[in-house]
Rosetta silent file (secondary structure, phi, psi, omega in degrees, C-alpha in Angstrom):
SEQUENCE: XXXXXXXXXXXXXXXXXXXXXXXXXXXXXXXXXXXXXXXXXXXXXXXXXXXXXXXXXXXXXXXXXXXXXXX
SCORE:     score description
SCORE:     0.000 S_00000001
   1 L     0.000   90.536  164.953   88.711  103.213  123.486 S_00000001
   2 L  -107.280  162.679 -157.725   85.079  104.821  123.493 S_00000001
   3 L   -62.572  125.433 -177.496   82.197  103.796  122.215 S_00000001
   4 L  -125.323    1.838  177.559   81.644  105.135  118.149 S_00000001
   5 L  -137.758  162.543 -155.143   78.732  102.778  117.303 S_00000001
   6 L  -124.418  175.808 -176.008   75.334  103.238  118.280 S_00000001
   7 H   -40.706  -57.770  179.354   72.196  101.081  118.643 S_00000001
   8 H   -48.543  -39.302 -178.816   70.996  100.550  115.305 S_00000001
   9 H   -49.135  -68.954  154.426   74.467   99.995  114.111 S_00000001
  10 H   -17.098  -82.223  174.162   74.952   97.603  116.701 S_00000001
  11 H   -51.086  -59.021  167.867   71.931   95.605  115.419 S_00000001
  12 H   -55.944  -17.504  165.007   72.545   95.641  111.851 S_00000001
  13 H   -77.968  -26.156 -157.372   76.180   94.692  112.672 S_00000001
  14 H   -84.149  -56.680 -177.658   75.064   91.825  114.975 S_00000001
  15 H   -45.719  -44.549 -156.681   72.248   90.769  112.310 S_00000001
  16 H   -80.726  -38.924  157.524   74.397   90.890  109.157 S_00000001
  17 H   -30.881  -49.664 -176.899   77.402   89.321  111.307 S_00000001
  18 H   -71.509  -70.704 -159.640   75.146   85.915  111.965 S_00000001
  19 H   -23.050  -90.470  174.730   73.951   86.247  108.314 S_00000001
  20 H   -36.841    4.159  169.896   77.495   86.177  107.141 S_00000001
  21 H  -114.662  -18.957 -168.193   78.382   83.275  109.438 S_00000001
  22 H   -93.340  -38.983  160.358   75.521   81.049  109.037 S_00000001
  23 H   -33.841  -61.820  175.207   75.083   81.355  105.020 S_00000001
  24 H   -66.765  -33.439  171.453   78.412   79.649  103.902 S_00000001
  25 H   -63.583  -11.514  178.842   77.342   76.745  106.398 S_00000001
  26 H  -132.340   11.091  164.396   74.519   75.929  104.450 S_00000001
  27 L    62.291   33.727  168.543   75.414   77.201  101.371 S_00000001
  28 L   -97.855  115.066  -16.505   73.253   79.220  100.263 S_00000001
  29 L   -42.423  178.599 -167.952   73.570   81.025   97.575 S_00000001
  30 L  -109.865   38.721  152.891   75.952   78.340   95.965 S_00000001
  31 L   -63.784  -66.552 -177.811   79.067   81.258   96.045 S_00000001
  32 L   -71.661   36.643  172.679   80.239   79.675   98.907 S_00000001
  33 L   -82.397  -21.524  172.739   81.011   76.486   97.891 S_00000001
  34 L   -90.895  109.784 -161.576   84.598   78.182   97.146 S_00000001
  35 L   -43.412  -59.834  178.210   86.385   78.004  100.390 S_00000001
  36 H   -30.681  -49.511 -163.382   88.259   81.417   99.937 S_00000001
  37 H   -93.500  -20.298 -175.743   84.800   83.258  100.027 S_00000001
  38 H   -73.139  -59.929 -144.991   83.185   80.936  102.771 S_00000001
  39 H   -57.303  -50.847  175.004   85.990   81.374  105.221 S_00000001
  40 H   -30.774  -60.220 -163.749   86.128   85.537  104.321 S_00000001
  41 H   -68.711  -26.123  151.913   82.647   85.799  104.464 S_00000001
  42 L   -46.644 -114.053 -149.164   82.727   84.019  108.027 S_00000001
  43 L   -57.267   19.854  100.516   85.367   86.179  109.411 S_00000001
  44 L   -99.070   39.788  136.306   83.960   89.148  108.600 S_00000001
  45 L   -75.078  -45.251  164.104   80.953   87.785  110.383 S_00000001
  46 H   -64.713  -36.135 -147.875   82.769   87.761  113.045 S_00000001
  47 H  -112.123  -41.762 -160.334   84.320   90.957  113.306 S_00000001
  48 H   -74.698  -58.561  174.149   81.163   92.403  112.306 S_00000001
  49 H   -68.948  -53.810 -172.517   79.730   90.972  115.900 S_00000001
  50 H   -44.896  -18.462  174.925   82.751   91.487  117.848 S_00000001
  51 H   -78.847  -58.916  171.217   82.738   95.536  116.488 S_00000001
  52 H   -52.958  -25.590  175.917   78.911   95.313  117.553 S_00000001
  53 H  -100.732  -84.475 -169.753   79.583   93.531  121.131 S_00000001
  54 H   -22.558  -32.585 -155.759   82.728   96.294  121.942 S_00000001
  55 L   102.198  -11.757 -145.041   80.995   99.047  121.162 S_00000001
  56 L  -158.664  145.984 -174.808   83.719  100.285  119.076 S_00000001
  57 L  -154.665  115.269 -165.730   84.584  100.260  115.193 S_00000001
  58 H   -66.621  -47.331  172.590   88.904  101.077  114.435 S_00000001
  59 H   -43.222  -40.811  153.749   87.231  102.123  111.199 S_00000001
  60 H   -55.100  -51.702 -154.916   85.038  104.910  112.820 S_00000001
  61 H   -87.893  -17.945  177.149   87.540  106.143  114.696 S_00000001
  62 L   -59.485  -33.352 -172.013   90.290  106.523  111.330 S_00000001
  63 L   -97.254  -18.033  171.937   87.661  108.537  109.964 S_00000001
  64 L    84.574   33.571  172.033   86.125  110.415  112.806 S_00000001
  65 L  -102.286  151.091 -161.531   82.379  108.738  112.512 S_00000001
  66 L  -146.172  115.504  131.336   80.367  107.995  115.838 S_00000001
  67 L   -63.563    1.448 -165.136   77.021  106.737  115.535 S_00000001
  68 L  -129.408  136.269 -146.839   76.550  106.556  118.989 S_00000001
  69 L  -101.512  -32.539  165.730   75.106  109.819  120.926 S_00000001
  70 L   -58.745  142.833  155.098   76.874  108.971  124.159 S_00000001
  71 L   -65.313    0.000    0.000   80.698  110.197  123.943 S_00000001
């Protein structure tokens, strides 16, 4: 498993990751008030950091995309 995502990525995964976990708690816009779309949009908040803390995105590698200049 080597690394395919690079810094920026890495931030913009980690930022949008919080976004998408912290939004349905407070319910803002009022879309999440329907459970289906809170819990979704959580848990691919999650995934979204955990792809950003590995290093590594299963998604990159089906497709052959690397953002990240180390190898």
């Amino acid at each position: 498993m080597s690394a395919n995502v690079g810094t920026a990525d890495r931030i913009i995964r980690a930022i949008l990751g919080i976004v998408l976990i912290i939004a349905p708690l407070l319910n803002m816009p009022a879309i999440w008030s329907n459970a289906y779309y809170a819990y979704g949009s959580m848990t691919l908040g999650v995934i979204l950091i955990a792809t950003a803390l590995f290093r590594f995105c299963p998604l990159y590698r089906l497709v052959g995309l690397s953002t990240c200049r180390i190898t």
